[in-house]
N, C-alpha and C positions, 0 to 999 in steps of 0.2 A: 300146273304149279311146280317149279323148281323145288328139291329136295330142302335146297337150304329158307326158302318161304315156308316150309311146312315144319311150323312151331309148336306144334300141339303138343307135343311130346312134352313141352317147356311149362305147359299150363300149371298152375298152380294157383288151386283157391284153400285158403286157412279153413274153414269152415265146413267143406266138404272133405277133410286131411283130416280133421275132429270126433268128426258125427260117419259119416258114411260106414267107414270101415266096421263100426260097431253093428250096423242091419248088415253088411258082407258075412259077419262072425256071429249072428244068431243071436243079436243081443238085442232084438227089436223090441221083445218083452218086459227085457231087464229095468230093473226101476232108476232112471240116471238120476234123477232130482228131486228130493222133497221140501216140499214148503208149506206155508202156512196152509194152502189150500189141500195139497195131498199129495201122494204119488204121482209120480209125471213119468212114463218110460222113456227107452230110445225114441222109439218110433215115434210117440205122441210128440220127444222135442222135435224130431226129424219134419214129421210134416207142418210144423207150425213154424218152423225154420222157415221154411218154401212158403208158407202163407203170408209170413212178416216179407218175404220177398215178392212176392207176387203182389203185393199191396204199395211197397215201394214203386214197385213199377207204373200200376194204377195211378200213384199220387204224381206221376209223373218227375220222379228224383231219381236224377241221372247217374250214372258209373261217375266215382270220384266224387260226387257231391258231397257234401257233409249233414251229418244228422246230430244233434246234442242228447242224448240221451241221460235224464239227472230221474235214475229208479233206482226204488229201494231193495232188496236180495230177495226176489223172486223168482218163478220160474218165467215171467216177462223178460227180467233181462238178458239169462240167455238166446233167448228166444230174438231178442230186439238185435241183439249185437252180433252174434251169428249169421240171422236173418241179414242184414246188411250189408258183412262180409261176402254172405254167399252170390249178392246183387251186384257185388262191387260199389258198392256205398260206402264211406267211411264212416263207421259208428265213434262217436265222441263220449264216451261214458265219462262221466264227471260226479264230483263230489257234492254227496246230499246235503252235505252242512257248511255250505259257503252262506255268503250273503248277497241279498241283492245284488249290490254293487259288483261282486264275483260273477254271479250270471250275469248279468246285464254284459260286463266284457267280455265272455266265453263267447257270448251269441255272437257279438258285434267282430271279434277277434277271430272268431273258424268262419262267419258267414254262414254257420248251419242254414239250410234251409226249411229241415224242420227238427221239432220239439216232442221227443219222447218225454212225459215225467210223472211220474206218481203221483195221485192227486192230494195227497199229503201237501208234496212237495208244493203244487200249483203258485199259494199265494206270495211265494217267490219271487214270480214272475211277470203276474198278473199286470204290475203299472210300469213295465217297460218293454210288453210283446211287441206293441204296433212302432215302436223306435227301432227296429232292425231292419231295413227294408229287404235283405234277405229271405227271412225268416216267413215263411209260406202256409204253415200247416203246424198245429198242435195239438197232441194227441193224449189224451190221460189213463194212464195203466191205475185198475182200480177206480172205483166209488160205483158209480152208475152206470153199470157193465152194459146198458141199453142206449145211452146219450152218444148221439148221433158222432162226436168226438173222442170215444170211447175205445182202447185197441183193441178188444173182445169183438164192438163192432164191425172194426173195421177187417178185424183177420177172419170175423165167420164164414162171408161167402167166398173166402179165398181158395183156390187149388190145393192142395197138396202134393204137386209138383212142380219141380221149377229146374229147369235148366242155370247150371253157374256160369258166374262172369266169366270171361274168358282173362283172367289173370294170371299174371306169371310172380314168384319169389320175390323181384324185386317190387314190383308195383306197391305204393302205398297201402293199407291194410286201414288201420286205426288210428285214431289219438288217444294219448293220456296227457291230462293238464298235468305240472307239478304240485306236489302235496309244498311247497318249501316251507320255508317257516320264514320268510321276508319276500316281502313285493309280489306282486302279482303272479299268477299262475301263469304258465308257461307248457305250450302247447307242442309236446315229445311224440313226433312222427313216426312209427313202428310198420313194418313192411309185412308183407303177407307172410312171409318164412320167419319170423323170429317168434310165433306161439309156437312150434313145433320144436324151434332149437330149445326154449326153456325144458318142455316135457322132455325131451331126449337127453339134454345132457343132466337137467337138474332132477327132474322129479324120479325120470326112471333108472340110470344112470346112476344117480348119488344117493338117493336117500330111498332109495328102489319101492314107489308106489304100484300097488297091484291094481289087478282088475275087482278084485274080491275085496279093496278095503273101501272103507264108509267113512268120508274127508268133510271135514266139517273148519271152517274158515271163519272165526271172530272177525280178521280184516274184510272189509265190503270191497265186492266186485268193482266198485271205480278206483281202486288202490291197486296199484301195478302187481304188490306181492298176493293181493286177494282175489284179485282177477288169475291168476293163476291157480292159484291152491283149488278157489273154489269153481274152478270152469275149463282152464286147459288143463289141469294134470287128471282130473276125474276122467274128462272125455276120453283123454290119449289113449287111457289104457281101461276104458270100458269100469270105471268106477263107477260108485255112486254120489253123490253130494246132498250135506244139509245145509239150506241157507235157513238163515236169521232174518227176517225181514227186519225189524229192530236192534234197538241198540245192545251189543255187547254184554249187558249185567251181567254178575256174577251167578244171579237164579236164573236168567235164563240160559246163561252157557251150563252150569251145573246141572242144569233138566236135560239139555241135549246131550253131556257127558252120560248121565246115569240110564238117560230113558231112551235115545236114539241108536247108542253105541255103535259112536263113529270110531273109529281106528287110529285115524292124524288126528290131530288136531293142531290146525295153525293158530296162532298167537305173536301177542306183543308183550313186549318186556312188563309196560305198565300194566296190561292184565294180568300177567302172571303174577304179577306182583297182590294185586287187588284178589285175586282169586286164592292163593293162601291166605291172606289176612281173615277173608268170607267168614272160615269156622264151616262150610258147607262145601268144600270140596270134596269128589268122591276118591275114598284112599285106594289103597292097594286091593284086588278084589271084586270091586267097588266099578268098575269100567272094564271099557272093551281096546283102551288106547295100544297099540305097538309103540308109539313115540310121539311125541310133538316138535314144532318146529318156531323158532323166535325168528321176528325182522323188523326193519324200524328205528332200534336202535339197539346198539351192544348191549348183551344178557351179562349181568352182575353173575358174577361165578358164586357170589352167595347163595342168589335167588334160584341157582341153575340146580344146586347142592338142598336145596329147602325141598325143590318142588321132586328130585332124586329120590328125597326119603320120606316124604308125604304120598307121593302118586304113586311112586313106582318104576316111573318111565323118564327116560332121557327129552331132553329138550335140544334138538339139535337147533343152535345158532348160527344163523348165517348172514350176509348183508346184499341186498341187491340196491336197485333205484330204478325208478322211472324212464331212465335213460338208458338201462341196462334190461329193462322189463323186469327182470325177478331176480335170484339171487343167483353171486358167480365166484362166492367165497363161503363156502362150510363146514360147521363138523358133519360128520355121518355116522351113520348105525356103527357100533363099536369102536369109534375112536372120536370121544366127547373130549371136550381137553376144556375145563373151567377157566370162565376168562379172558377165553380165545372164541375170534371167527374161524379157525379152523383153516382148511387148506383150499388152494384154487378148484372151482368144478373143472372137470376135466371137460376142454375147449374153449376156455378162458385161460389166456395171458394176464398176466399180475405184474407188475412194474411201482413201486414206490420214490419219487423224485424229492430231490431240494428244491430250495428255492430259486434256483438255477436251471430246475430244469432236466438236471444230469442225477440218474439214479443213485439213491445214497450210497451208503458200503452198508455191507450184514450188521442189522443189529442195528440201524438207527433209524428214526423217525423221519416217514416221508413222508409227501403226498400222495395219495391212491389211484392209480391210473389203472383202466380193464381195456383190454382186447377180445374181444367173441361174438358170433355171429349174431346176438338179439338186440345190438346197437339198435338204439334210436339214429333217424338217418339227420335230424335236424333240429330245433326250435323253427315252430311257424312264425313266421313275421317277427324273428329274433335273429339278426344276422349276425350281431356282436356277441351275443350269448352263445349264439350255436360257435362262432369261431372259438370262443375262449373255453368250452366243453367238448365240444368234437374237434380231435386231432387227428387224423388222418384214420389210420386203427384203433386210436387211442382213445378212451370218456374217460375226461376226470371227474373222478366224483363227489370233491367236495369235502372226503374225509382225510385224518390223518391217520398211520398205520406205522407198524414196525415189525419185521418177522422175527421168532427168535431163534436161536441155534436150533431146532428140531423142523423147523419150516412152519409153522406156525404164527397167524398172522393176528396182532393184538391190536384191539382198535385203542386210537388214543384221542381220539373229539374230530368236531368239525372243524375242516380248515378253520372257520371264521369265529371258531369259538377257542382257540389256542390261548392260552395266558403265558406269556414272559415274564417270569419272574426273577428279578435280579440277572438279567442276561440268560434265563436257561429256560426252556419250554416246560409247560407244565400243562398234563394232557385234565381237563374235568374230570373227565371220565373217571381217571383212578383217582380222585379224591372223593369222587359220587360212589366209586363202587365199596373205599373205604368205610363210609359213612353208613352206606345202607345195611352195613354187616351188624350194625348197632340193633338190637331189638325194641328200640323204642322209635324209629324212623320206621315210617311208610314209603315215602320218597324223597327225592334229594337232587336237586341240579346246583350245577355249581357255575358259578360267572366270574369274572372281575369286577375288581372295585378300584378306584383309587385311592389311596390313603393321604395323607394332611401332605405330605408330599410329589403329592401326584405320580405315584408310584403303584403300578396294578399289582396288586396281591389275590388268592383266591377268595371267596365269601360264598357260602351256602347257603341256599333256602330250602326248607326241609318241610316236607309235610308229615308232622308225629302222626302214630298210632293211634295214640289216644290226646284226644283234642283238648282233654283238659290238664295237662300234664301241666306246672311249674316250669315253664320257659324258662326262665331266669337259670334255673339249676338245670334243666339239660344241656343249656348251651355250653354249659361250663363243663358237665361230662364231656360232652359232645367233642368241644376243644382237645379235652385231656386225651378222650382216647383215639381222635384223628392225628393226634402227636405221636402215639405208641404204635401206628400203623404206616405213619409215611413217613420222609422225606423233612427233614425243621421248615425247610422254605415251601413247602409244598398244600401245609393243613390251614384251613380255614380262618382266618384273623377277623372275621362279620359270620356270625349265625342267626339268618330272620328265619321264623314261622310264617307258616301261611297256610290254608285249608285245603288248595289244591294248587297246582303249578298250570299255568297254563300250557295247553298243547293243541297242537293241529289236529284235525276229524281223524291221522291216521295214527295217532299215539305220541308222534315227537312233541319232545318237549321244546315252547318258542324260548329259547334259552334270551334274545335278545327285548322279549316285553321285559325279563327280570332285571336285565343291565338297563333300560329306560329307567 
């Protein structure tokens, strides 16, 4: 074989890039993952990596196939979605709290062939499995660890060794559906190389994650910023991880804060939010954190300044996407700036446009465009969508932005959430961040309305504190002091209550159920 045929050198599997290195470096004992069930080390994930592969293989599911994977934050799922990778399988981790209707198109939309899911999850799926003619094999993580369908089952009598695909950087790796907050989920094709550019440039790089800290991730591994926190930055650097198998609550993050003492902790704005309110957060003393970290949507420099003088610890903010895999705009350890996403990670390009297309000037409101190596390569079976987001080096992302004189980059709403008012843009954002500064507001999203003129002004919907407050007369503070905070054309002209805002499984608020 000619020198230029011999490509070995080019191989590259995500999975054995993750895990390997850690039994190289003596860390085969080391405890990588805790879960409901207990301690799980290197090694135990290692060989059960090669068992979930070796079982692939058995099932006869080919390199490149797809698999759906809908589990809950256990030690299955790395296990499931590594394992896959290391086969050259495409693992599809998808979100727990869709609806039928949602699974039903994921299955029939990737063609998975087969069905990872929590038996939780199961009755999801149950009256539309045999509608996929793909769809070959279904497997239940959890209940009846004996039942002939069972992954326990199936990975017992598996090897604990397994040769990797022969993959190289670019080759396909995984899918993430979109979290959006309109229309159908949408299926962001990620390459074998882009879990490794996340850890390198974001986790170790920017917000400098160790081997020795203890990461613990509110967002769920099917969430592009969760899949991160809680899977590729731990591995990278021989960490450890708590997953949640359930949901979020304030008692059960506060038990993991006081009792697990993890070191990160990743979060969403709306928990942090929810988590002061609690009354049982643990204060200064009180925990083991260095820092935490916001994604999902822009952190209120209020909320950022509460949880400063409550915890202790900084909240670094930053923004990524599904498209982007994780985040490629931050603050970092000693330079928190309130109210800002902070600066480009170093290997990300930042670019803000008009509506032209052609980069603003300093200091004004554009659209958000990233260049860096963790690009999503596509939308599956989205041609027009992948054209109108992938631009050569270029994702747009959807949001709006402005830098200020210090280079610091301020989010000002979703493209599709912008309000024109009387000819001049008016970001939500800063009239939500006004608002929540109020101590009688819990949350706050803000829409348009028309008024008797048909003329969009802003309108806020607020979730109080206290639910039995006198509406009538907060509205009326509420007016007065969003007047003494912003802009005359800027504050609120409709203030509804409401109990909770609606939001997607990964924290955004659907700002457009509110405008319906």
């Amino acid at each position: 074989m000619s020198k230029d045929m011999d490509a070995t050198a080019d191989y590259f599997n995500a999975a054995v890039d993750l895990i390997d290195h850690n039994l190289t470096a003596g860390r085969g004992d080391k405890i990588a993952v805790i879960d409901y069930r207990g301690l799980h080390s290197y090694q135990t994930l290692s060989e059960n990596i090669n068992r979930f592969a070796n079982a692939l293989k058995g099932l006869k599911i080919m390199q490149e196939q797809r698999i759906v994977l809908c589990l809950n934050d256990t030690m299955d799922f790395p296990v499931c979605f590594l394992g896959a990778i290391k086969a050259g399988v495409i693992p599809v981790p998808i979100n727990t709290r869709l609806t039928e209707k949602d699974y039903a198109y994921i299955l029939e939309d990737s063609r998975a062939t087969a069905l990872f899911v929590s038996s939780d999850l199961l009755p999801q799926f149950e009256r539309h499995l045999d509608s996929h003619p793909a769809l070959k094999t279904v497997i239940i993580s959890g209940g009846d660890a004996r039942a002939d369908n069972a992954l326990d089952t199936l990975l017992g009598p598996q090897s604990t060794e397994f040769t990797a695909a022969r993959t190289r950087r670019d080759d396909m790796c995984f899918w993430l559906y979109t979290s959006g907050t309109t229309g159908m989920p949408k299926g962001t094709v990620h390459l074998q190389a882009n879990l490794r550019a996340t850890a390198d440039l974001y986790a170790i790089k920017t917000i400098g994650v160790r081997e020795d800290d203890v990461m613990f991730s509110a967002a769920k591994l099917f969430f592009a910023y969760g899949l991160g926190n809680g899977l590729t930055f731990p591995f990278a650097v021989g960490a450890t991880v708590i997953l949640l198998e359930g949901p979020p609550t304030p008692d059960a993050v506060c038990d993991i804060l006081r009792n697990r003492a993890p070191t990160i902790f990743y979060g969403v704005p709306t928990l942090f939010g929810m988590l002061l309110a609690s009354g049982i957060l643990p204060k200064k003393g009180e925990h083991h954190l260095r820092f935490c970290t916001s994604a999902g949507e822009a952190l209120p420099a209020d909320l950022l300044t509460r949880w400063q003088s409550q915890v202790g610890v900084d909240i670094l903010d930053g923004i990524g996407s599904t498209e982007m895999l994780h985040i490629f705009l931050s603050n970092r350890p000693g330079d928190v700036r309130p109210g800002s996403t902070g600066k480009p990670v170093a290997g990300y390009d930042i670019r803000l446009t008009g509506d032209d297309g052609v980069p603003v000037e300093p200091g004004e409101m554009g659209a958000l465009e990233i260049s860096g190596p963790s690009s999503g390569l596509m939308y599956w079976n989205q041609r027009t969508k992948s054209l109108d987001t992938f631009h050569g080096p270029w994702t747009r992302a959807g949001d709006k932005y402005r830098q200020d004189e210090e280079g610091y980059f301020i989010y000002c709403g979703r493209t599709d959430d912008m309000l024109k008012v009387g000819g001049i843009y008016v970001s939500p954002f800063e009239v939500e961040a006004a608002l929540i500064e109020h101590e009688a507001v819990l949350e706050v999203a803000v829409v348009g309305k028309a008024d008797a003129d048909q003329l969009i002004k802003p309108k806020a919907v607020i979730v109080p504190k206290n639910p039995n407050v006198d509406r009538e007369v907060l509205a009326t503070e509420l007016t007065l002091y969003a007047k003494t905070k912003l802009a005359s054309f800027k504050y609120p002209r409709w203030i509804e209550f409401v109990d909770e805002l609606p939001k997607t499984a990964t924290g955004k608020i659907q700002r457009f159920k509110l405008r319906d």
